[in-house]
PyMOL Python script that loads the backbone (N, CA, C, O; Angstrom):
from pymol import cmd

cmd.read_pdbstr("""\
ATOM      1  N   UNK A   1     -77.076  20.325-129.739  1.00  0.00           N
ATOM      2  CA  UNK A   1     -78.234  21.181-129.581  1.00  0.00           C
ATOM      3  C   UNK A   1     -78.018  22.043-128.339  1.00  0.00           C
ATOM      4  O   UNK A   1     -78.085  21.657-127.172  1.00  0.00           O
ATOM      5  N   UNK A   2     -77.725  23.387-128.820  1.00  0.00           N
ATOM      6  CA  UNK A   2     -77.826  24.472-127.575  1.00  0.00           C
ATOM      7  C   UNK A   2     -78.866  24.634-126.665  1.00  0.00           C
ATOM      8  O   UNK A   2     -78.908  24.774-125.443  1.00  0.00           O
ATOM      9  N   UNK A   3     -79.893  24.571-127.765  1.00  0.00           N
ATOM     10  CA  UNK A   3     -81.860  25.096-126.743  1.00  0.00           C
ATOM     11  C   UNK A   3     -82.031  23.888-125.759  1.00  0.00           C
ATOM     12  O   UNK A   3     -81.872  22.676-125.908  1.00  0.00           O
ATOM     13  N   UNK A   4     -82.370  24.571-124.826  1.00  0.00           N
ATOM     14  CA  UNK A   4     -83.440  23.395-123.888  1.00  0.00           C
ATOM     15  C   UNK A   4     -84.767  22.828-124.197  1.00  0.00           C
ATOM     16  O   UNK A   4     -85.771  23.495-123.947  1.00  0.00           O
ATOM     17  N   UNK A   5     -84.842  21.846-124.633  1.00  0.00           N
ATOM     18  CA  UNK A   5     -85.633  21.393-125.420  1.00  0.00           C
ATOM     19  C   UNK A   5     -87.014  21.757-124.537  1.00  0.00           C
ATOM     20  O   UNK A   5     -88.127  21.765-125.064  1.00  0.00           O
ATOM     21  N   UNK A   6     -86.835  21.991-123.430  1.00  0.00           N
ATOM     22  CA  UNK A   6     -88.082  22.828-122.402  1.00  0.00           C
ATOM     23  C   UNK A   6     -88.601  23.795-123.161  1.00  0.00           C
ATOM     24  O   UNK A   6     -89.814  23.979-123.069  1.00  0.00           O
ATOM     25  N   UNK A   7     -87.930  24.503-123.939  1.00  0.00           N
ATOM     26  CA  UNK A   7     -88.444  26.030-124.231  1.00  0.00           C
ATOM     27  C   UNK A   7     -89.434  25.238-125.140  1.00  0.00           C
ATOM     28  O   UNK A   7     -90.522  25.790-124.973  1.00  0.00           O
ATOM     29  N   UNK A   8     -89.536  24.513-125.762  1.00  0.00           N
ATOM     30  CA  UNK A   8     -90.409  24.550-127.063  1.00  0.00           C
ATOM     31  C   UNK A   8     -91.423  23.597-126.371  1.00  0.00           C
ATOM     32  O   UNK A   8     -91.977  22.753-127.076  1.00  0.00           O
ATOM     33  N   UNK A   9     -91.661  23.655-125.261  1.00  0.00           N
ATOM     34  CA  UNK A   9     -93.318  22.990-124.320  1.00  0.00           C
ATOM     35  C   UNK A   9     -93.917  23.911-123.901  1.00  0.00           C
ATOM     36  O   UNK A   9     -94.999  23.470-123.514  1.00  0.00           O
ATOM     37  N   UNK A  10     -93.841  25.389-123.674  1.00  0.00           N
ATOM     38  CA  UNK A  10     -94.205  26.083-122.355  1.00  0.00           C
ATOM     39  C   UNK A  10     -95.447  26.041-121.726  1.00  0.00           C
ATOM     40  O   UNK A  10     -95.717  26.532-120.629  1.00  0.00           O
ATOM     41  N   UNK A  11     -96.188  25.433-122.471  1.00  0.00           N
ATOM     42  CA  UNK A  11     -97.180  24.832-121.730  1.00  0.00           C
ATOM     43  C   UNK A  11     -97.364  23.760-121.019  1.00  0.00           C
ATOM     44  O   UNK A  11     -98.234  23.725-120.149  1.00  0.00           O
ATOM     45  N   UNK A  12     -96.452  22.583-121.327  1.00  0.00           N
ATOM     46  CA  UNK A  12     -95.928  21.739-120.528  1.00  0.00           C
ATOM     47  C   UNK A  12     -95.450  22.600-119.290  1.00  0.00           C
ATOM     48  O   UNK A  12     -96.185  22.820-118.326  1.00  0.00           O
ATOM     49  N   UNK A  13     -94.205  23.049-119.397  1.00  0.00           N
ATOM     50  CA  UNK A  13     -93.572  23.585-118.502  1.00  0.00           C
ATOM     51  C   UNK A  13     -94.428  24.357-117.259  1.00  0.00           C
ATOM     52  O   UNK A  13     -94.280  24.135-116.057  1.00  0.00           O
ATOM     53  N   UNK A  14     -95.256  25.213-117.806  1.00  0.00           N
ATOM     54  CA  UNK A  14     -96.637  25.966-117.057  1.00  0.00           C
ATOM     55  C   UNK A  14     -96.961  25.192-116.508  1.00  0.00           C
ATOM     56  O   UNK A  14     -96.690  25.433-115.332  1.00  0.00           O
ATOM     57  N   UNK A  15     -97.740  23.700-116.674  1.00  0.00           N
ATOM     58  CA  UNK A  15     -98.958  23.060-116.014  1.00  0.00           C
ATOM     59  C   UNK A  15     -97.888  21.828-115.305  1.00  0.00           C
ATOM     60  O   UNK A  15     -98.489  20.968-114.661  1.00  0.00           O
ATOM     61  N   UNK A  16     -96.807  21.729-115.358  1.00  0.00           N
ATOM     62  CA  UNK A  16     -95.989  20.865-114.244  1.00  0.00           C
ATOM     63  C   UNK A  16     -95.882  21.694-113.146  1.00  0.00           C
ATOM     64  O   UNK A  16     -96.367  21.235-112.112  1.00  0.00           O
ATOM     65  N   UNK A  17     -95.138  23.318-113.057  1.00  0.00           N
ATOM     66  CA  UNK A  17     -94.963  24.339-112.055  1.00  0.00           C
ATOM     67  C   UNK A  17     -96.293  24.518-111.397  1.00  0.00           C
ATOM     68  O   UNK A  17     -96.360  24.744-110.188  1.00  0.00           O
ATOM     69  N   UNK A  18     -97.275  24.430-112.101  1.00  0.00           N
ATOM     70  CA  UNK A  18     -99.057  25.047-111.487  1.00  0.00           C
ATOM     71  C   UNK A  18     -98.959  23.614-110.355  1.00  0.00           C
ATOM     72  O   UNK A  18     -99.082  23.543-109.133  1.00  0.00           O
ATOM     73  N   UNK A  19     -98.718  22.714-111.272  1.00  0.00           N
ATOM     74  CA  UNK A  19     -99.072  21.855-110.450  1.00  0.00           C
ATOM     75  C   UNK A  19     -98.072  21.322-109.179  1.00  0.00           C
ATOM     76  O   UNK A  19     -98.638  20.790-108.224  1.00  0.00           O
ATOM     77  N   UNK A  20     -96.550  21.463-109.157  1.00  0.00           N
ATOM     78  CA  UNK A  20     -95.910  21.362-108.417  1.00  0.00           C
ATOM     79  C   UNK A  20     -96.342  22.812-106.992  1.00  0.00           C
ATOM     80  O   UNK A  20     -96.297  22.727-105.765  1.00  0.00           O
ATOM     81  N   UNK A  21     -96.605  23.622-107.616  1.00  0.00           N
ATOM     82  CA  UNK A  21     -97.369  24.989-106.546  1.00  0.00           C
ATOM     83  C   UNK A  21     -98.423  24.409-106.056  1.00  0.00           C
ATOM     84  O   UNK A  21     -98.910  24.894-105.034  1.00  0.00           O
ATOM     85  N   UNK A  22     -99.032  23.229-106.663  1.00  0.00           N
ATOM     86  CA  UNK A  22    -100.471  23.320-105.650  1.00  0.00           C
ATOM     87  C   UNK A  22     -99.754  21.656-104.593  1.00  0.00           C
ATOM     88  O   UNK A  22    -100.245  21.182-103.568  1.00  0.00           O
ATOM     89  N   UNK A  23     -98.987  21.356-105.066  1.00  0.00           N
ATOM     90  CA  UNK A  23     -98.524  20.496-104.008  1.00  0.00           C
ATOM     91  C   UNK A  23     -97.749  21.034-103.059  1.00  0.00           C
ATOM     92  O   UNK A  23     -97.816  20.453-101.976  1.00  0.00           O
ATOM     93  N   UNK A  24     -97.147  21.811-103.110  1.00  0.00           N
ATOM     94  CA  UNK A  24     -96.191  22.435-102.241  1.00  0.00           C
ATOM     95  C   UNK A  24     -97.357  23.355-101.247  1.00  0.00           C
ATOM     96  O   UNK A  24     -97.074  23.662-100.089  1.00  0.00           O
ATOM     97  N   UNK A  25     -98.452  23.663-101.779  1.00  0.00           N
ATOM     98  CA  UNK A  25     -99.403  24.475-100.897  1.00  0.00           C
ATOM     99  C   UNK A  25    -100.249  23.512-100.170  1.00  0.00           C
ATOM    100  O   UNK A  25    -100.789  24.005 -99.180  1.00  0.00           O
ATOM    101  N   UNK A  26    -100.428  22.654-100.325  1.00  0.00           N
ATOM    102  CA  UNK A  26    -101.127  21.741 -99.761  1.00  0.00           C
ATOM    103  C   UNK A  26    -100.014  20.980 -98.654  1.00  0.00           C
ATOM    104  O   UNK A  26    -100.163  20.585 -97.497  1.00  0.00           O
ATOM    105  N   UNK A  27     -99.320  20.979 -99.207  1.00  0.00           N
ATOM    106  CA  UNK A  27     -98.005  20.044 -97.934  1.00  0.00           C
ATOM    107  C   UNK A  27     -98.060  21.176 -96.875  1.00  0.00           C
ATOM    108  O   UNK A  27     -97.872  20.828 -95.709  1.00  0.00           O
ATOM    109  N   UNK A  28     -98.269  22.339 -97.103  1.00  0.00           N
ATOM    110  CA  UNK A  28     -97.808  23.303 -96.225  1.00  0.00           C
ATOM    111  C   UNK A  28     -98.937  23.868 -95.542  1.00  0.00           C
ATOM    112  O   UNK A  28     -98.891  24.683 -94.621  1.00  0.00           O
ATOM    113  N   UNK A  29    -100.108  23.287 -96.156  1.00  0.00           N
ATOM    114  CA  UNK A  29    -101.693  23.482 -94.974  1.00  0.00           C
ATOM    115  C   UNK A  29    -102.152  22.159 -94.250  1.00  0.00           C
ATOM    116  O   UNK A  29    -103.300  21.902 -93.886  1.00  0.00           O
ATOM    117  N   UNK A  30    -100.794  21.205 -94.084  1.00  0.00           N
ATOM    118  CA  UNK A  30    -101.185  19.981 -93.325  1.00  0.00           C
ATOM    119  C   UNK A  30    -101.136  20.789 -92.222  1.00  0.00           C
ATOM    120  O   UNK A  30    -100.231  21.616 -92.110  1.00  0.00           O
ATOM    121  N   UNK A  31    -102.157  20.636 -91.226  1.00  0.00           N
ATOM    122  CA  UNK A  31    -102.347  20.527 -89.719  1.00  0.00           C
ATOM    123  C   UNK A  31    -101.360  19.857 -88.804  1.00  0.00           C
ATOM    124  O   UNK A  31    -100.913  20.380 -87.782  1.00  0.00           O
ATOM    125  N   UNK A  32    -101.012  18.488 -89.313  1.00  0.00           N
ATOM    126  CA  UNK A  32    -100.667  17.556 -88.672  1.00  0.00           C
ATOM    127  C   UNK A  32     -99.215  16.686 -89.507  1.00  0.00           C
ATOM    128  O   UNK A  32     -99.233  16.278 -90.669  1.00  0.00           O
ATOM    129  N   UNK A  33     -98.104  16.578 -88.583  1.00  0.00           N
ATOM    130  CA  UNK A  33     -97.112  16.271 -89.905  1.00  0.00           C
ATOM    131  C   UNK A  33     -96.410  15.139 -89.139  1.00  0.00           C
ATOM    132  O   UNK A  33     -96.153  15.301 -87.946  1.00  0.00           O
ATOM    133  N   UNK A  34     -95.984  13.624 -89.985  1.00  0.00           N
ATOM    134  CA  UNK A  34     -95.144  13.316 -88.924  1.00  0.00           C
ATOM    135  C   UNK A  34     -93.557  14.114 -89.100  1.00  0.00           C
ATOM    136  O   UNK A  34     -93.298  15.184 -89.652  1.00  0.00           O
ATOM    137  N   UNK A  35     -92.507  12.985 -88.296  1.00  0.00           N
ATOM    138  CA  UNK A  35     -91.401  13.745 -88.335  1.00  0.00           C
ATOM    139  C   UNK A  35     -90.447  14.547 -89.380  1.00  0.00           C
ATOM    140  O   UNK A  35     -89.566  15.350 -89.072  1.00  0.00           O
ATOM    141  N   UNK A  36     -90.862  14.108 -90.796  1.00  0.00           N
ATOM    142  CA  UNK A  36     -89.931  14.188 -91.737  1.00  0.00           C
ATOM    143  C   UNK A  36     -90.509  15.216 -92.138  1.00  0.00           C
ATOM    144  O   UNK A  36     -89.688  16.025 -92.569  1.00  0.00           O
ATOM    145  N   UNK A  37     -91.686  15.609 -92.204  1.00  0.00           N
ATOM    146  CA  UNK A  37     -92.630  16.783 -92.246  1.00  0.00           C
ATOM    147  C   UNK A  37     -92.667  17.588 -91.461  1.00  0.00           C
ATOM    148  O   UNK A  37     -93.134  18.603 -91.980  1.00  0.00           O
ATOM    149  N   UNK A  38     -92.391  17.764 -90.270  1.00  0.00           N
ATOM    150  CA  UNK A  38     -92.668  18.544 -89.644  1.00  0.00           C
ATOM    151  C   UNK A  38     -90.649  19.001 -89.674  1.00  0.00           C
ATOM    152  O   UNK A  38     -90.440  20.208 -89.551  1.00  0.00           O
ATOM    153  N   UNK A  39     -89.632  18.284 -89.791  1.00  0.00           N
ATOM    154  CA  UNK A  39     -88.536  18.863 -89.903  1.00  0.00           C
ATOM    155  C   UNK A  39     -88.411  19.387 -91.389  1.00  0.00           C
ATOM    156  O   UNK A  39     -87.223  19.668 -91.548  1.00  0.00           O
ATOM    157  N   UNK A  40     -89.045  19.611 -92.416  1.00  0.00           N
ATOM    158  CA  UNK A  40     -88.725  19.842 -93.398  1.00  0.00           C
ATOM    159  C   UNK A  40     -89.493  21.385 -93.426  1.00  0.00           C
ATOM    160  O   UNK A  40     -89.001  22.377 -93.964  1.00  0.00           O
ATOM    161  N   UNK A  41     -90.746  21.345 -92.753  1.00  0.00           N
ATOM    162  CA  UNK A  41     -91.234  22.506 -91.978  1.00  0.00           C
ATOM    163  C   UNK A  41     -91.249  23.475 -91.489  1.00  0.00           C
ATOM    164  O   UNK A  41     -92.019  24.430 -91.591  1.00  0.00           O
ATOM    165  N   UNK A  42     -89.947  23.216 -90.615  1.00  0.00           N
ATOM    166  CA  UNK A  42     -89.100  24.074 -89.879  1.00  0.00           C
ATOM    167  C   UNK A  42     -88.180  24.062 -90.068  1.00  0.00           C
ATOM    168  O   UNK A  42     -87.516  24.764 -89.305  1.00  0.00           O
ATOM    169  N   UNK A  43     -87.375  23.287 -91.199  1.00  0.00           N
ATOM    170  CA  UNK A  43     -86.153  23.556 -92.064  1.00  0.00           C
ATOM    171  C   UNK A  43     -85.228  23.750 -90.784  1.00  0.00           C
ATOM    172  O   UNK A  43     -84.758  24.785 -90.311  1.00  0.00           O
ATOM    173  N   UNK A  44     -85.094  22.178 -90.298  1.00  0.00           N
ATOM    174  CA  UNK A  44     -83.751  21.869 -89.665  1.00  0.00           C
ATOM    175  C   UNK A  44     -83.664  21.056 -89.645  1.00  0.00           C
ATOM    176  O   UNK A  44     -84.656  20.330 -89.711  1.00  0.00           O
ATOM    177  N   UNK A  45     -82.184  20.471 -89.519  1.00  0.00           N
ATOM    178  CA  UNK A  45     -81.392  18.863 -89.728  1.00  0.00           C
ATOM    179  C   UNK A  45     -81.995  18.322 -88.652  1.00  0.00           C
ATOM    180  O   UNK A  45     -82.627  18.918 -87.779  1.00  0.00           O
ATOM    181  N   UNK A  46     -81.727  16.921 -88.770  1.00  0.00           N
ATOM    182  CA  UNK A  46     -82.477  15.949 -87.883  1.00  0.00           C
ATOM    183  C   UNK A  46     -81.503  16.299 -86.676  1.00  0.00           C
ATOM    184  O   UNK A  46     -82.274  16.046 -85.750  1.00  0.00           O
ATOM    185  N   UNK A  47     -80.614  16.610 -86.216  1.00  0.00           N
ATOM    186  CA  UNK A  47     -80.129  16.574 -84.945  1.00  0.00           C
ATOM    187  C   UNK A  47     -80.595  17.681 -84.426  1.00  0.00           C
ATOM    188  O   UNK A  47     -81.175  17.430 -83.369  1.00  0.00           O
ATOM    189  N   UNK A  48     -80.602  18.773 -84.688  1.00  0.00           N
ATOM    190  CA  UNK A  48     -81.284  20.547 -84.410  1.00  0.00           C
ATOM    191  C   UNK A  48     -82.314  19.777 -83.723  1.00  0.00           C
ATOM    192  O   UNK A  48     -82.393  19.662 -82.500  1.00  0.00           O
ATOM    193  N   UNK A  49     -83.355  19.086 -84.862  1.00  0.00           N
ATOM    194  CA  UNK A  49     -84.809  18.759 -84.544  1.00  0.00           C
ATOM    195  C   UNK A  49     -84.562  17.793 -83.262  1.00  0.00           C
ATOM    196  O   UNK A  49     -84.542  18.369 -82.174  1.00  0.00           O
ATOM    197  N   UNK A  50     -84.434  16.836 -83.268  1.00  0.00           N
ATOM    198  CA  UNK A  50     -84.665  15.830 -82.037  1.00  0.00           C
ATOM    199  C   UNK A  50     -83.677  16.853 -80.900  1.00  0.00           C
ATOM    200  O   UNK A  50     -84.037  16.936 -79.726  1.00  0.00           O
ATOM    201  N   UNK A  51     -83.012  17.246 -81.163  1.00  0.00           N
ATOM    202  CA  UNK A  51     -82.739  18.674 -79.587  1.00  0.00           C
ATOM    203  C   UNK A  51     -83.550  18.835 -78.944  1.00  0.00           C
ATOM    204  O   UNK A  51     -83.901  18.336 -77.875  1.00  0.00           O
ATOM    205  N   UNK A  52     -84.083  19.888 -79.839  1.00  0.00           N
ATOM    206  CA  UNK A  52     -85.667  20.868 -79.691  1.00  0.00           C
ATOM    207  C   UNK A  52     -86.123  19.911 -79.168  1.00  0.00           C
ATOM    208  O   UNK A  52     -86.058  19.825 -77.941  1.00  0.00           O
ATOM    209  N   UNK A  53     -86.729  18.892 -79.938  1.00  0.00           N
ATOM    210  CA  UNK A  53     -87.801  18.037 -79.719  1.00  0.00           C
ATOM    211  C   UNK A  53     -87.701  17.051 -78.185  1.00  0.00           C
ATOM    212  O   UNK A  53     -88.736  16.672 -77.636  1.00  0.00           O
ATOM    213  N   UNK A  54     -86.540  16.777 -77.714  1.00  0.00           N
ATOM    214  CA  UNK A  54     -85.789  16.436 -76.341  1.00  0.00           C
ATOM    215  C   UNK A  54     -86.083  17.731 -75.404  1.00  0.00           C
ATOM    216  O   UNK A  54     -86.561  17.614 -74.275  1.00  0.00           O
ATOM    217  N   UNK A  55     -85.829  18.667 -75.846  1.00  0.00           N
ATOM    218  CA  UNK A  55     -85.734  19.426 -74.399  1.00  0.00           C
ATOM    219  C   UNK A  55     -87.140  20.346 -74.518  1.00  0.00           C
ATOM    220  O   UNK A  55     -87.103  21.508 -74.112  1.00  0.00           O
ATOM    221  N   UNK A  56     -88.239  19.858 -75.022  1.00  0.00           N
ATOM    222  CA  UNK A  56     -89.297  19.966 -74.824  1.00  0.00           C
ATOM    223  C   UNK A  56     -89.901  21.412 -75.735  1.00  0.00           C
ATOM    224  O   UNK A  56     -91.070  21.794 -75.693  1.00  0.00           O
ATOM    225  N   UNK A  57     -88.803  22.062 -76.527  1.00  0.00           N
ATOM    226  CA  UNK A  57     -89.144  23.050 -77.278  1.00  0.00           C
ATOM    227  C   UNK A  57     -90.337  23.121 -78.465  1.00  0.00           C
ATOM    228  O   UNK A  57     -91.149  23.958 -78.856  1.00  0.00           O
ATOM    229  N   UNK A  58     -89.867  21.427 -78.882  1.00  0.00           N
ATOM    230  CA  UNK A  58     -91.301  21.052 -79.771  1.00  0.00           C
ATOM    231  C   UNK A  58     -91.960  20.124 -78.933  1.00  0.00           C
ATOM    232  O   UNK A  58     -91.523  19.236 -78.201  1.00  0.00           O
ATOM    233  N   UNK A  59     -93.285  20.576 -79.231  1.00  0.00           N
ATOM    234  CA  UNK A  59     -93.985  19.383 -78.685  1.00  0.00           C
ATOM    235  C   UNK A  59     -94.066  18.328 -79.599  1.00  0.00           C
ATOM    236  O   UNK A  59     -93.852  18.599 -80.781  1.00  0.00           O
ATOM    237  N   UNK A  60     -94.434  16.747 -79.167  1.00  0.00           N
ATOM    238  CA  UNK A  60     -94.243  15.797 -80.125  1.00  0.00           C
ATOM    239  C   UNK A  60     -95.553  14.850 -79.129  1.00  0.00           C
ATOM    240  O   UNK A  60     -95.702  14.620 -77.929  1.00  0.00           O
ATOM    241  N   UNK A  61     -96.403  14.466 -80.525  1.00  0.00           N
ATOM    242  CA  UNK A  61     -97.834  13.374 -80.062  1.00  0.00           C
ATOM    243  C   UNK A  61     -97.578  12.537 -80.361  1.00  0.00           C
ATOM    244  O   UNK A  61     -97.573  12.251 -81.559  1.00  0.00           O
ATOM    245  N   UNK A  62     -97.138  11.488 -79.159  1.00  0.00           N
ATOM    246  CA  UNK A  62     -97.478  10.317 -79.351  1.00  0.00           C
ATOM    247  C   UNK A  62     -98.675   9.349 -79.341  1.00  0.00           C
ATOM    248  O   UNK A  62     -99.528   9.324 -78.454  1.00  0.00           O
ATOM    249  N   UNK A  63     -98.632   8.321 -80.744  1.00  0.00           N
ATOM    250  CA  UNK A  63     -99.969   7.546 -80.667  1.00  0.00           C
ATOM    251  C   UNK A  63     -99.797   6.435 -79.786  1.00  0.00           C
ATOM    252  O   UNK A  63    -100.642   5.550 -79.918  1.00  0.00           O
ATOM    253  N   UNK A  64     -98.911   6.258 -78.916  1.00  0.00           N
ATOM    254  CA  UNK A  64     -98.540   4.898 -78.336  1.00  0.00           C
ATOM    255  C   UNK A  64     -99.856   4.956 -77.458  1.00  0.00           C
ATOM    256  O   UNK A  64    -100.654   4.267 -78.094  1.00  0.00           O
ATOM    257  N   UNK A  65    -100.390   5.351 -76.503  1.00  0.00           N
ATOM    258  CA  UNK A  65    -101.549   5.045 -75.819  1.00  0.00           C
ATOM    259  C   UNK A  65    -102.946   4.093 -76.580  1.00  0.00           C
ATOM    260  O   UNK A  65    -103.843   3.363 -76.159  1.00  0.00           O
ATOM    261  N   UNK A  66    -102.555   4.536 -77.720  1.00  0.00           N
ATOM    262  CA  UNK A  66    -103.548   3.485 -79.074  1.00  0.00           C
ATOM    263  C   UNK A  66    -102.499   2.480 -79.819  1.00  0.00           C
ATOM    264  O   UNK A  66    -102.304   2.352 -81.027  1.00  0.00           O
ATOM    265  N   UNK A  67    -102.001   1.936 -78.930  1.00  0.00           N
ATOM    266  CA  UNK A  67    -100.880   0.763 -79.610  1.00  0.00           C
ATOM    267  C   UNK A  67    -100.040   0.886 -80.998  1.00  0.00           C
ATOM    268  O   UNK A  67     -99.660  -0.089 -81.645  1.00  0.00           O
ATOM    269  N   UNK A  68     -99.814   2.252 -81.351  1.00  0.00           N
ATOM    270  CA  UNK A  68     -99.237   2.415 -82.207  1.00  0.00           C
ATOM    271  C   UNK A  68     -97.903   3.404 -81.995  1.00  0.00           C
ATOM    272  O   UNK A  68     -97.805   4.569 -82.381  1.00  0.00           O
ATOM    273  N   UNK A  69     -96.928   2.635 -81.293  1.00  0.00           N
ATOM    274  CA  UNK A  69     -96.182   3.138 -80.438  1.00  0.00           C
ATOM    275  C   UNK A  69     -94.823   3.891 -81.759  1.00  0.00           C
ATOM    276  O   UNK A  69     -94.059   4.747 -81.314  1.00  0.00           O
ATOM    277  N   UNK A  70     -94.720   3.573 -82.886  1.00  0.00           N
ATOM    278  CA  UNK A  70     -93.565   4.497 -83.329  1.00  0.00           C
ATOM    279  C   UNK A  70     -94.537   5.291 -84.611  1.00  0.00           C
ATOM    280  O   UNK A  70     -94.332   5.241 -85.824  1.00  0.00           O
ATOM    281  N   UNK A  71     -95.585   5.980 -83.910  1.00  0.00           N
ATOM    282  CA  UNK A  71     -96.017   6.608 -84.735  1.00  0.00           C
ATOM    283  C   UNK A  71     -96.313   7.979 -83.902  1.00  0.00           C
ATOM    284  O   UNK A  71     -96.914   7.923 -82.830  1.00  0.00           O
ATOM    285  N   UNK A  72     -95.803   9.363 -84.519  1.00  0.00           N
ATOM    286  CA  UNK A  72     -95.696  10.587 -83.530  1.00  0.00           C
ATOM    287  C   UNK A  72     -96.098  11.286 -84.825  1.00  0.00           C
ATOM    288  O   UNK A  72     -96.040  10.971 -86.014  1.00  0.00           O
ATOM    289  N   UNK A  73     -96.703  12.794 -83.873  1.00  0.00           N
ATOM    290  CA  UNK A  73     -97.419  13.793 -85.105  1.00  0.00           C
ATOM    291  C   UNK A  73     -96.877  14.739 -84.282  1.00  0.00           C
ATOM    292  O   UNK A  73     -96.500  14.488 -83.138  1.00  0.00           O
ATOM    293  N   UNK A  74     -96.810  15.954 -84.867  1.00  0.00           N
ATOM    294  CA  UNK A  74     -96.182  17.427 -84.700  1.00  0.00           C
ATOM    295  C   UNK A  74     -97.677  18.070 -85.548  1.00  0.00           C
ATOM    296  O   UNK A  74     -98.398  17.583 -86.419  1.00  0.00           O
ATOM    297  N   UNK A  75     -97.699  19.441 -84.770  1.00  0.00           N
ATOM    298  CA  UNK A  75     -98.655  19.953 -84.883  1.00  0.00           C
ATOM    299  C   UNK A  75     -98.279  21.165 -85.619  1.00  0.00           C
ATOM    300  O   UNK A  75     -97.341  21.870 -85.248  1.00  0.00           O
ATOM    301  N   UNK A  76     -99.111  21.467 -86.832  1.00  0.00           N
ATOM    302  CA  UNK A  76     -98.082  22.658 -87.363  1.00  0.00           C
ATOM    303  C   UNK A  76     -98.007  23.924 -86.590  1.00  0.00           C
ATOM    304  O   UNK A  76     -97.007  24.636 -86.499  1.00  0.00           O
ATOM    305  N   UNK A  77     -99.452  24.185 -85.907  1.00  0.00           N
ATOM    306  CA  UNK A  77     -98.964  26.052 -85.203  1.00  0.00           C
ATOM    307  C   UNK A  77     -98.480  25.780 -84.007  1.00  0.00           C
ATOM    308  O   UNK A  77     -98.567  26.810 -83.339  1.00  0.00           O
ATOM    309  N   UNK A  78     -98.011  24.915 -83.389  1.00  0.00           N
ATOM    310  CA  UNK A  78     -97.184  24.005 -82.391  1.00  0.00           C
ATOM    311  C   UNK A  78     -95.552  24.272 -83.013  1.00  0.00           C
ATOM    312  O   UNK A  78     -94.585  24.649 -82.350  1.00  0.00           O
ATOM    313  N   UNK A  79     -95.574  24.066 -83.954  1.00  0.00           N
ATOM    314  CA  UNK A  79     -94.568  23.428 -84.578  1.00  0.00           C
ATOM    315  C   UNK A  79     -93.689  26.060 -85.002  1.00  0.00           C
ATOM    316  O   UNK A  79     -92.703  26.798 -85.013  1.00  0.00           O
ATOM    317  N   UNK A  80     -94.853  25.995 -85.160  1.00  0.00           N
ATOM    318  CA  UNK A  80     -94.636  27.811 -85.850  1.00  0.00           C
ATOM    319  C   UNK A  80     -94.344  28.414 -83.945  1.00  0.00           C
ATOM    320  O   UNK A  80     -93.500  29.226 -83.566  1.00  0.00           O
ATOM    321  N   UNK A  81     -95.059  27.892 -83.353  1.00  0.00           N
ATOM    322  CA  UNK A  81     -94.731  28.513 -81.863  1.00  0.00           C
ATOM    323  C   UNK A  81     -93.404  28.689 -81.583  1.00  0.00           C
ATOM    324  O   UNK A  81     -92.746  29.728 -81.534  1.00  0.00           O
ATOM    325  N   UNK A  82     -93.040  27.362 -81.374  1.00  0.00           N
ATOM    326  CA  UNK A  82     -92.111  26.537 -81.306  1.00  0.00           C
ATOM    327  C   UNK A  82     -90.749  27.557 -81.714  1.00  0.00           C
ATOM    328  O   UNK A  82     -89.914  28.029 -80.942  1.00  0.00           O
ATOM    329  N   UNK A  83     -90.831  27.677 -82.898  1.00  0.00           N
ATOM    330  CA  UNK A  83     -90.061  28.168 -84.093  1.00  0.00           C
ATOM    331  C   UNK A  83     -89.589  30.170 -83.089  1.00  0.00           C
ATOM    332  O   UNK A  83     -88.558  30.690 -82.661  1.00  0.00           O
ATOM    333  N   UNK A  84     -91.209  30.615 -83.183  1.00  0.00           N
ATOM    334  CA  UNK A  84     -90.807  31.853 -82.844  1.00  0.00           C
ATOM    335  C   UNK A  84     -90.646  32.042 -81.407  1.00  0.00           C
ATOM    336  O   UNK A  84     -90.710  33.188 -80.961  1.00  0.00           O
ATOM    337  N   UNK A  85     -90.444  31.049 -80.629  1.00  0.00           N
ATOM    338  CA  UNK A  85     -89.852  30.899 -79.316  1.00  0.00           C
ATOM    339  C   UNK A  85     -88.285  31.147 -78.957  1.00  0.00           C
ATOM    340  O   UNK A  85     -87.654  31.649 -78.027  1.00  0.00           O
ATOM    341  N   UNK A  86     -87.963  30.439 -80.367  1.00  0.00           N
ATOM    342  CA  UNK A  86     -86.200  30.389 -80.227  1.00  0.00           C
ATOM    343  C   UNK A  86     -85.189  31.971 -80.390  1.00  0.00           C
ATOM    344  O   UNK A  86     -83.962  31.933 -80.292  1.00  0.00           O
TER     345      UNK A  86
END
""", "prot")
cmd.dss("prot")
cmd.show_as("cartoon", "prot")
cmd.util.cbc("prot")
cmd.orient("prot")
């Protein structure tokens, strides 16, 4: 069988993409991201990121003062500053 058996859903096909668009828009109006989010964000490898994030280019929140010491948030227009700084 040559055809992609996709072609003969397209309405399937439609309402997976609608719906993969409204996840991808919503990941991308988080406020608040931890690390894997906030590097996927700013679309750089984990070593780029913990650089930045070392020499103080990103800022990084730690929750440790509330005993939740390996838990850190990045702020997204923190995170866009950040970005058009470099």
């Amino acid at each position: 069988m040559t055809n992609n058996i996709l072609t003969y859903y397209p309405a399937l096909v439609g309402a997976v993409q609608a719906i993969a668009d409204k996840l991808e828009i919503k990941d991308n109006e988080r406020q608040w991201m931890n690390k894997q989010q906030a590097q996927a964000y700013v679309n750089l490898g984990k070593q780029a990121f913990k650089k930045l994030v070392d020499d103080g280019v990103i800022p990084v929140h730690s929750l440790d003062n509330h005993g939740l010491a390996r838990l850190e948030r990045y702020n997204r227009d923190e995170l866009d500053e950040a970005m058009k700084s470099l």
